[in-house]
Every structure is written in C-alpha cells, then in structure tokens.
Residue frames as a rotation matrix with the C-alpha (Angstrom) as fourth column:
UNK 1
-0.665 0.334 -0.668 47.30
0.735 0.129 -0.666 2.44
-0.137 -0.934 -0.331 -46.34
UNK 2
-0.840 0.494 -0.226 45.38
-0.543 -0.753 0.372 5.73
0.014 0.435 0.900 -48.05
UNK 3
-0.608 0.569 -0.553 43.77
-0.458 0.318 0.830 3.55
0.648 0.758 0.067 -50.06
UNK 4
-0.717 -0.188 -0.671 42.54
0.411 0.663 -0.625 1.56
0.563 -0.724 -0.398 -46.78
UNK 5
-0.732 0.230 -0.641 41.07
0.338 -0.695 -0.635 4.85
-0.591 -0.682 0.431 -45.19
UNK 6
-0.880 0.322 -0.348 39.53
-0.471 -0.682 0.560 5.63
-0.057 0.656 0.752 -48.00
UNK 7
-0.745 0.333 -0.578 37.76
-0.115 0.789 0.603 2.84
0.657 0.516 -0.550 -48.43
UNK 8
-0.691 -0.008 -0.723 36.59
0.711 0.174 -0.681 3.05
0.131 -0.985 -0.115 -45.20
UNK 9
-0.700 0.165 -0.695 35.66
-0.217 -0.976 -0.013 6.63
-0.680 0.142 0.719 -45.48
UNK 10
-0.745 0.596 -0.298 33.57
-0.290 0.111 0.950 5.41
0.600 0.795 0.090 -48.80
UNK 11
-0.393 0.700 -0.596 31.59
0.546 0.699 0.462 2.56
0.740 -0.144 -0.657 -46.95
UNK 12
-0.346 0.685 -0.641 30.39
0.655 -0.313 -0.688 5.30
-0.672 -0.657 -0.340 -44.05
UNK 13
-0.708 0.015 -0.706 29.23
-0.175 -0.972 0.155 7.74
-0.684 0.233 0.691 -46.56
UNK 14
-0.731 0.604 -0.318 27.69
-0.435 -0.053 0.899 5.54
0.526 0.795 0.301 -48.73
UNK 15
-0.735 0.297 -0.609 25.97
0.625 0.644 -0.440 4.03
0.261 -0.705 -0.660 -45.50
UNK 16
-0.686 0.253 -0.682 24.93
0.198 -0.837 -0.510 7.21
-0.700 -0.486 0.524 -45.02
UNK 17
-0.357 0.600 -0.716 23.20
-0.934 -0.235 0.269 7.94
-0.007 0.765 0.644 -48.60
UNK 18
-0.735 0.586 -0.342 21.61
0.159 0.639 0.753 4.39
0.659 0.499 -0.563 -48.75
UNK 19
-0.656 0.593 -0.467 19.58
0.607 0.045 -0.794 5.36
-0.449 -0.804 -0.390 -45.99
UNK 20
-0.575 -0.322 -0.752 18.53
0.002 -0.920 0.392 8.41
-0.818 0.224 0.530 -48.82
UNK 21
-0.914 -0.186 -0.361 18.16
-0.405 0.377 0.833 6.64
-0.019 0.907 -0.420 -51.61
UNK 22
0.060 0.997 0.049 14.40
-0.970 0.070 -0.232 5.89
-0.235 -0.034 0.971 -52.13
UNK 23
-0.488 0.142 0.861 13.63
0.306 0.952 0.016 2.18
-0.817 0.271 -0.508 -52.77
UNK 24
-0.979 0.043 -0.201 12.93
-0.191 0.177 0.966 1.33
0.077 0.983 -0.165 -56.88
UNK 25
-0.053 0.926 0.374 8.72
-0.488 0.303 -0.819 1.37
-0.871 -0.226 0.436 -57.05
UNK 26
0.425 0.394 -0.815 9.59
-0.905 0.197 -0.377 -0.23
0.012 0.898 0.440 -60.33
UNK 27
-0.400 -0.444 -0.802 11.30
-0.049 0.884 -0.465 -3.21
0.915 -0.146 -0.376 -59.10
UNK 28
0.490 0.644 -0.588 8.72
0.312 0.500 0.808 -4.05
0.814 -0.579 0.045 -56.30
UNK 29
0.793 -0.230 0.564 10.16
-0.553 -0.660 0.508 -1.21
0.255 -0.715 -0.651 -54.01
UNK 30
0.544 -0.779 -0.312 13.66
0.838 0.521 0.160 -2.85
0.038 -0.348 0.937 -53.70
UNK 31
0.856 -0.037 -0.516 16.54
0.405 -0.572 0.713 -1.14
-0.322 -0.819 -0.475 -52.63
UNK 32
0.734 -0.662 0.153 19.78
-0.300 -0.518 -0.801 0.46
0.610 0.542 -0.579 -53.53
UNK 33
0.874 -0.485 -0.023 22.85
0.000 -0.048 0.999 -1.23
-0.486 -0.873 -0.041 -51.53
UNK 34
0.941 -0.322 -0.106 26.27
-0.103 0.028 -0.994 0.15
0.324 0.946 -0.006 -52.22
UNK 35
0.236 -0.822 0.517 28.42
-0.942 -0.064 0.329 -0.60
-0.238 -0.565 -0.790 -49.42
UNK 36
0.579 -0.230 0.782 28.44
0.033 0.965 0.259 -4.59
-0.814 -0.124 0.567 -50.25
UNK 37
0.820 -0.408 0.402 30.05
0.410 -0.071 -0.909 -3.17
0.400 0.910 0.109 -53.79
UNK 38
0.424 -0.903 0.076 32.74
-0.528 -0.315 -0.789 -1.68
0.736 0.294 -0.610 -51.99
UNK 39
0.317 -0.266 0.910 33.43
-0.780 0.473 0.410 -4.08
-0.540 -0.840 -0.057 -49.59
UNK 40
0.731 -0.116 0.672 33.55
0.482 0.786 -0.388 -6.88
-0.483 0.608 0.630 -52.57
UNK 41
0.671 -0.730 0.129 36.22
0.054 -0.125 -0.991 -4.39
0.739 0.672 -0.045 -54.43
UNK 42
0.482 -0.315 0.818 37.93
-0.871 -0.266 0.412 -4.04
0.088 -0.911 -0.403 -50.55
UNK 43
0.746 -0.286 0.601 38.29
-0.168 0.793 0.586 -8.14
-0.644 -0.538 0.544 -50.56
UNK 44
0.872 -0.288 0.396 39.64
0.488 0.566 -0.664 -7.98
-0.033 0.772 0.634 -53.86
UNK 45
0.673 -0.714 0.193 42.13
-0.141 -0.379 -0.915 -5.03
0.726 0.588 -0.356 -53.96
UNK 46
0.771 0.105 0.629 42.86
-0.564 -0.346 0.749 -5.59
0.296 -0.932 -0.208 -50.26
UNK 47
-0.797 -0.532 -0.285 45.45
-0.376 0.807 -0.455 -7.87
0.472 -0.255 -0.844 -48.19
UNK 48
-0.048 0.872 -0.488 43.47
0.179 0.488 0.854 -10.02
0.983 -0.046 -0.180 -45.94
UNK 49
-0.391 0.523 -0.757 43.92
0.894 0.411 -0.178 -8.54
0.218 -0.747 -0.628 -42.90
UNK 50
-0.978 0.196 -0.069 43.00
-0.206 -0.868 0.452 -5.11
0.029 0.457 0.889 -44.66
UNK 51
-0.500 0.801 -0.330 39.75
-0.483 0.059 0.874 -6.94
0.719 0.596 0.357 -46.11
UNK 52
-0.458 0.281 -0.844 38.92
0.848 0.425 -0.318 -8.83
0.269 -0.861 -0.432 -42.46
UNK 53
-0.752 -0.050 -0.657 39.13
0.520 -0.658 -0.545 -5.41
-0.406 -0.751 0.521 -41.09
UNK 54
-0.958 0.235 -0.162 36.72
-0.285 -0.829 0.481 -3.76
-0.022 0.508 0.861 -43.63
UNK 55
-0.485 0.605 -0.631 34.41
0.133 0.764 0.631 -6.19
0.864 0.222 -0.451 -43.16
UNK 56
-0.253 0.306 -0.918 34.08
0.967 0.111 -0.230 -5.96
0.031 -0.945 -0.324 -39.73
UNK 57
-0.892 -0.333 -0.306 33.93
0.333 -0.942 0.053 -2.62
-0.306 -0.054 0.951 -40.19
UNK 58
-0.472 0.838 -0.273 30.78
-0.641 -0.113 0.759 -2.49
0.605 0.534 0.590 -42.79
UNK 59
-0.276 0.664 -0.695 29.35
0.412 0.735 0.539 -5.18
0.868 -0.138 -0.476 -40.51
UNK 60
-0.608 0.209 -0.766 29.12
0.634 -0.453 -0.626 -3.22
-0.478 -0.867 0.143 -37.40
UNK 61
-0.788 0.491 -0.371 27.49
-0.521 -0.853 -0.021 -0.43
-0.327 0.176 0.928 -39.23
UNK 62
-0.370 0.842 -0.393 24.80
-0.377 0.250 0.892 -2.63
0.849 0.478 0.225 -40.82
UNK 63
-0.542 -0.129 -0.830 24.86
0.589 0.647 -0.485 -3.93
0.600 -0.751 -0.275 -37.73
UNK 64
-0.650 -0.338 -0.680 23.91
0.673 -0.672 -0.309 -1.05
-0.353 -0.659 0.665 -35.98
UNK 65
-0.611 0.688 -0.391 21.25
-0.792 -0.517 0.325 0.11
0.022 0.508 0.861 -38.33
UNK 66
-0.302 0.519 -0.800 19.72
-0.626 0.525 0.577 -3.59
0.719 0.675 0.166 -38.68
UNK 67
-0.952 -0.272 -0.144 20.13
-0.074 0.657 -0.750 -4.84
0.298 -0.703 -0.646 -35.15
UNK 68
-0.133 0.909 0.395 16.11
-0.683 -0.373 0.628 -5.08
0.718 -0.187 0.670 -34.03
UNK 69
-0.937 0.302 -0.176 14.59
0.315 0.511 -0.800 -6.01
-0.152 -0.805 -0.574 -30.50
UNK 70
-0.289 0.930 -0.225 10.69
-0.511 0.049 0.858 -6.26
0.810 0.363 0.461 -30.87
UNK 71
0.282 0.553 0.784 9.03
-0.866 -0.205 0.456 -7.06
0.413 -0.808 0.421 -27.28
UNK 72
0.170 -0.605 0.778 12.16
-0.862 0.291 0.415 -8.45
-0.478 -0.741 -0.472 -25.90
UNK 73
0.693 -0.266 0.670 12.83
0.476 0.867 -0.149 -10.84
-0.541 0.422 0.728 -28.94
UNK 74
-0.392 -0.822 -0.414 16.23
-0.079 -0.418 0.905 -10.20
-0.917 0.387 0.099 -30.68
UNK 75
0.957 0.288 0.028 14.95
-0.044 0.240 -0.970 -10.56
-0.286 0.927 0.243 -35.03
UNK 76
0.550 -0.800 0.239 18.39
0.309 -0.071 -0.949 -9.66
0.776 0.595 0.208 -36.25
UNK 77
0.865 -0.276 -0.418 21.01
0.479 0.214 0.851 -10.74
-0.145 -0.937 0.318 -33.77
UNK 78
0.485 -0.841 -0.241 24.60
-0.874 -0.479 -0.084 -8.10
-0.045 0.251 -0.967 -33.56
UNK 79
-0.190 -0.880 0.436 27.23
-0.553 0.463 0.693 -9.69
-0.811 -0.109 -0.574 -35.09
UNK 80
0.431 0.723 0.540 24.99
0.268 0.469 -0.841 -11.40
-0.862 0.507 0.008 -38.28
UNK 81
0.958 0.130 -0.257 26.36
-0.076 -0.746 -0.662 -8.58
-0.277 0.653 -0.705 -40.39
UNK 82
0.469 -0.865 0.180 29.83
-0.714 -0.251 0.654 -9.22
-0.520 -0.436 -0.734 -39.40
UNK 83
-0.461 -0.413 0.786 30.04
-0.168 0.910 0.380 -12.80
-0.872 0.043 -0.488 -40.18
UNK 84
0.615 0.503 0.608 27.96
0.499 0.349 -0.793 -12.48
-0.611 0.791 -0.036 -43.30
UNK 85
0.919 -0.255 -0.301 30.52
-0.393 -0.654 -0.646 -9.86
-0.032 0.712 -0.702 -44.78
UNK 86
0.146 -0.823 0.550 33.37
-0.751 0.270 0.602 -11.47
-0.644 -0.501 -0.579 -43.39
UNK 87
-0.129 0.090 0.987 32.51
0.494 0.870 -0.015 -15.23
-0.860 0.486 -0.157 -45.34
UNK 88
0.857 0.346 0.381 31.53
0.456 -0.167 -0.874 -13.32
-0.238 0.923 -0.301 -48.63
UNK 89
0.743 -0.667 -0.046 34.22
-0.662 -0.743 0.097 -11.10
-0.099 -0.041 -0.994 -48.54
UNK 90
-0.111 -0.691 0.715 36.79
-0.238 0.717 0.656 -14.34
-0.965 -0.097 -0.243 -48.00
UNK 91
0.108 -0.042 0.993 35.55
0.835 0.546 -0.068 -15.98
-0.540 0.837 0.094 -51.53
UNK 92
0.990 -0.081 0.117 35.68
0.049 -0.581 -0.813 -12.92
0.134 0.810 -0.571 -52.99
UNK 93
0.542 -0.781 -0.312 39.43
-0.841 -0.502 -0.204 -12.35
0.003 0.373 -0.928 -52.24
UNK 94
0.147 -0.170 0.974 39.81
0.094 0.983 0.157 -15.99
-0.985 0.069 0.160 -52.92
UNK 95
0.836 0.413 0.362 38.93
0.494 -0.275 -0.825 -14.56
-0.241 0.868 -0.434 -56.75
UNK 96
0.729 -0.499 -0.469 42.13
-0.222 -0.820 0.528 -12.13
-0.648 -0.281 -0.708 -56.29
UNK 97
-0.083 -0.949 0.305 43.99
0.195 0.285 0.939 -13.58
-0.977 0.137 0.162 -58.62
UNK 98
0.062 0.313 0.948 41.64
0.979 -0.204 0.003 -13.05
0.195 0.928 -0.319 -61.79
UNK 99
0.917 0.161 -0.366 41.35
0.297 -0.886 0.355 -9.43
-0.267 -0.434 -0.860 -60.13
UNK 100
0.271 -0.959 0.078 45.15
0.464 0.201 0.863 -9.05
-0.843 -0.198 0.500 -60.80
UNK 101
-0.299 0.122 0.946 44.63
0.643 0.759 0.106 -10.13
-0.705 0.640 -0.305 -63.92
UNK 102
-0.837 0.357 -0.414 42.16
-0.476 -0.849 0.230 -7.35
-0.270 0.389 0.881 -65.10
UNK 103
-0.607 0.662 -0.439 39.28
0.009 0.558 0.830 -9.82
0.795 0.500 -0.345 -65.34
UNK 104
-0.860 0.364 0.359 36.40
-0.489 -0.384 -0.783 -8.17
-0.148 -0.849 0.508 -63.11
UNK 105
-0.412 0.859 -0.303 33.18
-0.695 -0.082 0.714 -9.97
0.589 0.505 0.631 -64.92
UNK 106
-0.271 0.175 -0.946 33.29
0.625 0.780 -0.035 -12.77
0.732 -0.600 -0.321 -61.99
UNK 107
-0.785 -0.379 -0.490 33.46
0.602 -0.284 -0.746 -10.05
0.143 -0.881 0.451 -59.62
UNK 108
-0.829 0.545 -0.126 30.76
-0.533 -0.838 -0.116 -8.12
-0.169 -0.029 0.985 -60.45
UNK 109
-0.227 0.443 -0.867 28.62
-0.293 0.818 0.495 -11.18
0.929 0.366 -0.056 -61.09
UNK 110
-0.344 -0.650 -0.678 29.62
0.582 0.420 -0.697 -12.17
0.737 -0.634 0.234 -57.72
UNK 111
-0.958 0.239 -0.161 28.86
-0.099 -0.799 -0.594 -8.57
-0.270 -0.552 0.788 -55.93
UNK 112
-0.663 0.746 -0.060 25.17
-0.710 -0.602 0.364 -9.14
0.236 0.284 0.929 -56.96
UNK 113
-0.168 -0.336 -0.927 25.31
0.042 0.937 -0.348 -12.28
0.985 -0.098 -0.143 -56.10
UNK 114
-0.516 -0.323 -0.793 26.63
0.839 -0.005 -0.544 -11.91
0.172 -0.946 0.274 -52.62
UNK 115
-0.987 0.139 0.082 24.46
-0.157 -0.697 -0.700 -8.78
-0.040 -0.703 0.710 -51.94
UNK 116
-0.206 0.968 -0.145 21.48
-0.753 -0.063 0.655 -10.57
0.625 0.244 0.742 -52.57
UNK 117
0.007 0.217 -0.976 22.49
0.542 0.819 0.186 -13.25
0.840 -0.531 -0.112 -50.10
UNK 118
-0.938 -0.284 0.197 23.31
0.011 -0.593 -0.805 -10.50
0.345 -0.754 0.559 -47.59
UNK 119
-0.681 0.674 0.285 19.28
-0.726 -0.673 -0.144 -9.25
0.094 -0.305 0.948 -47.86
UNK 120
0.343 0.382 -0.858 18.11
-0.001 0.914 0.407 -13.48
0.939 -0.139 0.314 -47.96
UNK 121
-0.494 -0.254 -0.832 19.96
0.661 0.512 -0.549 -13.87
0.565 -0.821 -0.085 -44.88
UNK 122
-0.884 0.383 0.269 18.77
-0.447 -0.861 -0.245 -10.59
0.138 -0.336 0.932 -43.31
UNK 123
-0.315 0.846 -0.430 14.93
-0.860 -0.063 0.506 -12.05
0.401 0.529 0.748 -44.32
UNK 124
0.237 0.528 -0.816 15.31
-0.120 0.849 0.514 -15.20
0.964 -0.024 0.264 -43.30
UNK 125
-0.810 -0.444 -0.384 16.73
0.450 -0.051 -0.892 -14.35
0.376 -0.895 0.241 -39.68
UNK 126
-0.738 0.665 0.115 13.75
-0.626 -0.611 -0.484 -12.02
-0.251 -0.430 0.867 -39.05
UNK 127
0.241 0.966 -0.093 10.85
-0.868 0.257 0.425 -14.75
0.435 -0.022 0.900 -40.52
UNK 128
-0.403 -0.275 -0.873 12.57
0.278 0.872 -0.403 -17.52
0.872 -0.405 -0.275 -38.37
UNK 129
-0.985 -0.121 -0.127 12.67
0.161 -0.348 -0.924 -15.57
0.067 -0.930 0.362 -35.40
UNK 130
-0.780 0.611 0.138 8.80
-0.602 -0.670 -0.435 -14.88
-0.173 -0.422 0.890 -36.11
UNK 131
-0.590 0.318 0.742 7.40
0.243 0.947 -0.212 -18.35
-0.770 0.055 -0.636 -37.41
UNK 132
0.634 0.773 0.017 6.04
0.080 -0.044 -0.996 -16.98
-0.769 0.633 -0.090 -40.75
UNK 133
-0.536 -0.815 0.220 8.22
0.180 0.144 0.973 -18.20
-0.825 0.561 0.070 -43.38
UNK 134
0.407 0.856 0.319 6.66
0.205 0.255 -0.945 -16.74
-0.890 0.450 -0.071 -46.81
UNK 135
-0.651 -0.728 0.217 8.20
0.474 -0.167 0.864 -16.22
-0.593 0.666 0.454 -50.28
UNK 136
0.666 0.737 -0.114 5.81
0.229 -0.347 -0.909 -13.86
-0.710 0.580 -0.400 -52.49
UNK 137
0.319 -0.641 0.698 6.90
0.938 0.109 -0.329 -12.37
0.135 0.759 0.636 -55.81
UNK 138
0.696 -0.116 0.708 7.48
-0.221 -0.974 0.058 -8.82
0.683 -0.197 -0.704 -54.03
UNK 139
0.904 -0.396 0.158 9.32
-0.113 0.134 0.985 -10.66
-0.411 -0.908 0.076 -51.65
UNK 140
0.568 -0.513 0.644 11.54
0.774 0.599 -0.205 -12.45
-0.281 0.615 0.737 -54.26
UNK 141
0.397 -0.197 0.897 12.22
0.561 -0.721 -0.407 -9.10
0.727 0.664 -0.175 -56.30
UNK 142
0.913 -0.079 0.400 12.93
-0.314 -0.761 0.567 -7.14
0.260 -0.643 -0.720 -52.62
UNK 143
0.879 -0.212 0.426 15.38
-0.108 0.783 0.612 -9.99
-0.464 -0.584 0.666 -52.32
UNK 144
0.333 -0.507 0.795 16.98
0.858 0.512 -0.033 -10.25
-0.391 0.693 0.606 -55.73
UNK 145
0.766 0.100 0.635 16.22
0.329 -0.910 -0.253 -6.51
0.552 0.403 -0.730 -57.20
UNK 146
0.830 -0.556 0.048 19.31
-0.312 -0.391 0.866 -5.29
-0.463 -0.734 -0.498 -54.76
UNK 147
-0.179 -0.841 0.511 21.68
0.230 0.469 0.853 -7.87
-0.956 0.270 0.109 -56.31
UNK 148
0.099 0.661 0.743 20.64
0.858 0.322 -0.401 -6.72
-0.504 0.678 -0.536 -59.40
UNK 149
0.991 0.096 0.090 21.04
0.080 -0.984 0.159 -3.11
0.104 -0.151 -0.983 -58.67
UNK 150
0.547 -0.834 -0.063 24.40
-0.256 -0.239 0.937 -3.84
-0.797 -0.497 -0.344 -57.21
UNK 151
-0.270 -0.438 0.857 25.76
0.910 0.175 0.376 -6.33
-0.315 0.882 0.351 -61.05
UNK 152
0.742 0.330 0.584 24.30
0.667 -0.457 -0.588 -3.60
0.073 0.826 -0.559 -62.61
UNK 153
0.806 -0.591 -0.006 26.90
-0.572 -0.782 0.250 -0.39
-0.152 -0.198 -0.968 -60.32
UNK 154
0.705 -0.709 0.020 29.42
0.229 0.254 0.940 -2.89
-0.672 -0.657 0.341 -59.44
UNK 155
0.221 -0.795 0.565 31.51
0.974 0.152 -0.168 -2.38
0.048 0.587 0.808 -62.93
UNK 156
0.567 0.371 0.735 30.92
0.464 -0.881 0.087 1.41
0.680 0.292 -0.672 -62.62
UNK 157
0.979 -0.086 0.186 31.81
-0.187 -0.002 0.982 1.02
-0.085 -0.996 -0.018 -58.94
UNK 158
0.745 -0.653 0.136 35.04
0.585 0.738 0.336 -0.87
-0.319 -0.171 0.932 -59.69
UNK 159
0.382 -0.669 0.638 36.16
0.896 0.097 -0.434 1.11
0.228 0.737 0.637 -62.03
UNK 160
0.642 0.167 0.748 36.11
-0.076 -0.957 0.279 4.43
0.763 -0.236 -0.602 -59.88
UNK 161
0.931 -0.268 0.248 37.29
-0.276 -0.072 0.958 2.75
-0.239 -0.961 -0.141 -57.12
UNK 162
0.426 -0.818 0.387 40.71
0.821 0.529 0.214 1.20
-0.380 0.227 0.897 -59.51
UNK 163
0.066 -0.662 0.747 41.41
0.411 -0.664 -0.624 4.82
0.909 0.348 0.228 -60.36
UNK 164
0.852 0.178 0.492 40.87
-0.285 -0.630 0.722 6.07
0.439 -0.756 -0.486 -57.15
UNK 165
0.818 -0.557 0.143 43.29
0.269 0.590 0.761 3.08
-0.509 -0.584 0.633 -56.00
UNK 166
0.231 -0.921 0.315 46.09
0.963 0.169 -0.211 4.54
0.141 0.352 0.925 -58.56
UNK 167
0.558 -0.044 0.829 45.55
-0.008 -0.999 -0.048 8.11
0.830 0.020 -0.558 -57.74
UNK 168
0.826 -0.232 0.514 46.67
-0.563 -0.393 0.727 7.12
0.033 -0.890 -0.455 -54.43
UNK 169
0.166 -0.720 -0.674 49.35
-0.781 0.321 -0.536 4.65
0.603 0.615 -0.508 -55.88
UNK 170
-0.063 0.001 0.998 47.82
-0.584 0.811 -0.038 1.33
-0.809 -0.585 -0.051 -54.11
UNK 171
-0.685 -0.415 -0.599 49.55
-0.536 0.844 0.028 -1.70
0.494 0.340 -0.800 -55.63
UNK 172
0.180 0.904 0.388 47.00
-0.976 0.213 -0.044 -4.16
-0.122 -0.371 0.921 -55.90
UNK 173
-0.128 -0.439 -0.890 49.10
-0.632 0.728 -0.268 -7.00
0.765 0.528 -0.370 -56.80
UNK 174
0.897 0.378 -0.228 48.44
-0.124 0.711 0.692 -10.58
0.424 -0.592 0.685 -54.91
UNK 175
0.378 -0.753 0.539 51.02
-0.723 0.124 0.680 -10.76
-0.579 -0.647 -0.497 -51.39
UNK 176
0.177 -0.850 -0.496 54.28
-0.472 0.369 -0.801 -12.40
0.864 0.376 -0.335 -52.31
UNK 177
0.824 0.238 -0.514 55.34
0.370 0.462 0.806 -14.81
0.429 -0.855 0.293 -50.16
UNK 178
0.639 -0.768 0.034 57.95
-0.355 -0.256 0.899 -14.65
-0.682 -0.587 -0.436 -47.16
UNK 179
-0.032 -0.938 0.346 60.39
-0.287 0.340 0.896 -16.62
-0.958 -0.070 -0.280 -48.75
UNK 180
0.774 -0.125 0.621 60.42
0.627 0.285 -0.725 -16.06
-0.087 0.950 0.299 -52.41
C-alpha cells in the first residue's frame, strides 16, 4: 500500500514539473509527458483496483489542467482523461504477466505508444469540436515527439520506479487466485 501512495505522490509532482518543463524546439516544440510513464508502470506493478484507482486519479488532474470552455463550447470535455487512462492503463496490465517476468521492452514500447494516443485524442477532441481538422508535420511531431520522449524515459522510469517498489518491499507478482 506504500508503494500505492507513492505512486500517487509521483504522478502529482511530476504533474507539477511538466507544467515546467519547456517544450523540445528541436522536435517541433513537443512536449515532455511523464505522468502517462508512471501510470503505465502503476497498471503493470499494480492490482487492478490499485491501477483503476491511479488512473482515475492522473485523469482528474489532466483533467483539470486540460478541461477548456471557449465561448460557452466545452473543446475538451471532464472525464476524457479519465477514460483515456483508464482503457490504456487496462491493456497495459493485461501485459502483467511479461512484467513478472522481467521483460519490460513491450512496456516501454507501449508507454510511447499509449502517450502519444493520449495527445491524438486530446487533438482530435479540440479540432472536432472546432470543424478544422488539419494534420501538418509540426502537428504530427507535437503528436508523436511526446511518445517518443516518453520510449525514450520509460526504461529509465521503470527502472527507478522497480527499486523504489523493493525499497518499500511491494511484491509485484500477478494476484493468485481465490481458490488455488
């Protein structure tokens, strides 16, 4: 349960420094996002309603930074964040067994992956809502360059966050059933 709090504790703080974190002018001003890296190691080391809860958790806050009204039109409706971490988060701790395992290269594959759909969905909620669907190659790179950023931390990320998880002596092993 430490390990839980912590985790927690991680994703407001680093919520807090991406807000900090200048955007890359060498990667077509993309961004730095490092809560979707611990939220992907959350689904994996997590139970599931550990990794439900962390979700919801990181989704309110993005929520809550991302939520925009713009002369009485919603762009990015509350609750977007929620259900986008929530579904990504699920397939990742679908993956929990290779996690077990010691086999993170899906996962971190995966965490760049999934945090580039995070900033597509984001993108494409706000040019729906305004009727100007456009794809440029700054757009692309603002899009991708994140997931990019994130494969690149996510082993770095993991591997801080799997000592952190034995310092406090969380047993990541996959739930046993009731009746074994």
């Amino acid at each position: 349960m430490i390990f839980f709090f912590l985790l927690l504790v991680l994703v407001l703080v680093a919520q807090i420094a991406e807000l900090f974190i200048p955007a890359l002018p060498w990667l077509y001003n993309a961004h730095v996002y490092i809560v979707p890296v611990i939220v992907f190691y959350g689904a994996m080391a997590l139970p599931f309603p550990l990794m439900l809860a962390l979700a919801l958790y990181a989704g309110v806050l993005l929520d809550a930074l991302t939520v925009q009204v713009i002369g009485g039109k919603v762009e990015i409706s509350a609750g977007s964040s929620i259900l986008l971490y929530g579904v990504l988060a699920g397939l990742m701790h679908g993956l929990r067994p290779l996690f077990a395992r010691g086999r993170w290269e899906v996962h971190c594959i995966l965490s760049g992956i999934f945090t580039s759909l995070i900033v597509l969905a984001q993108y494409l909620m706000i040019t729906f809502r305004r009727g100007s669907l456009v794809f440029t190659r700054e757009i692309w790179w603002q899009i991708g360059g994140p997931g990019l950023i994130a494969m690149a931390v996510a082993p770095i990320l993991f591997w801080l966050l799997q000592w952190i998880g034995r310092m406090t002596a969380y047993s990541y092993g996959p739930e046993r059933g009731r009746f074994e």
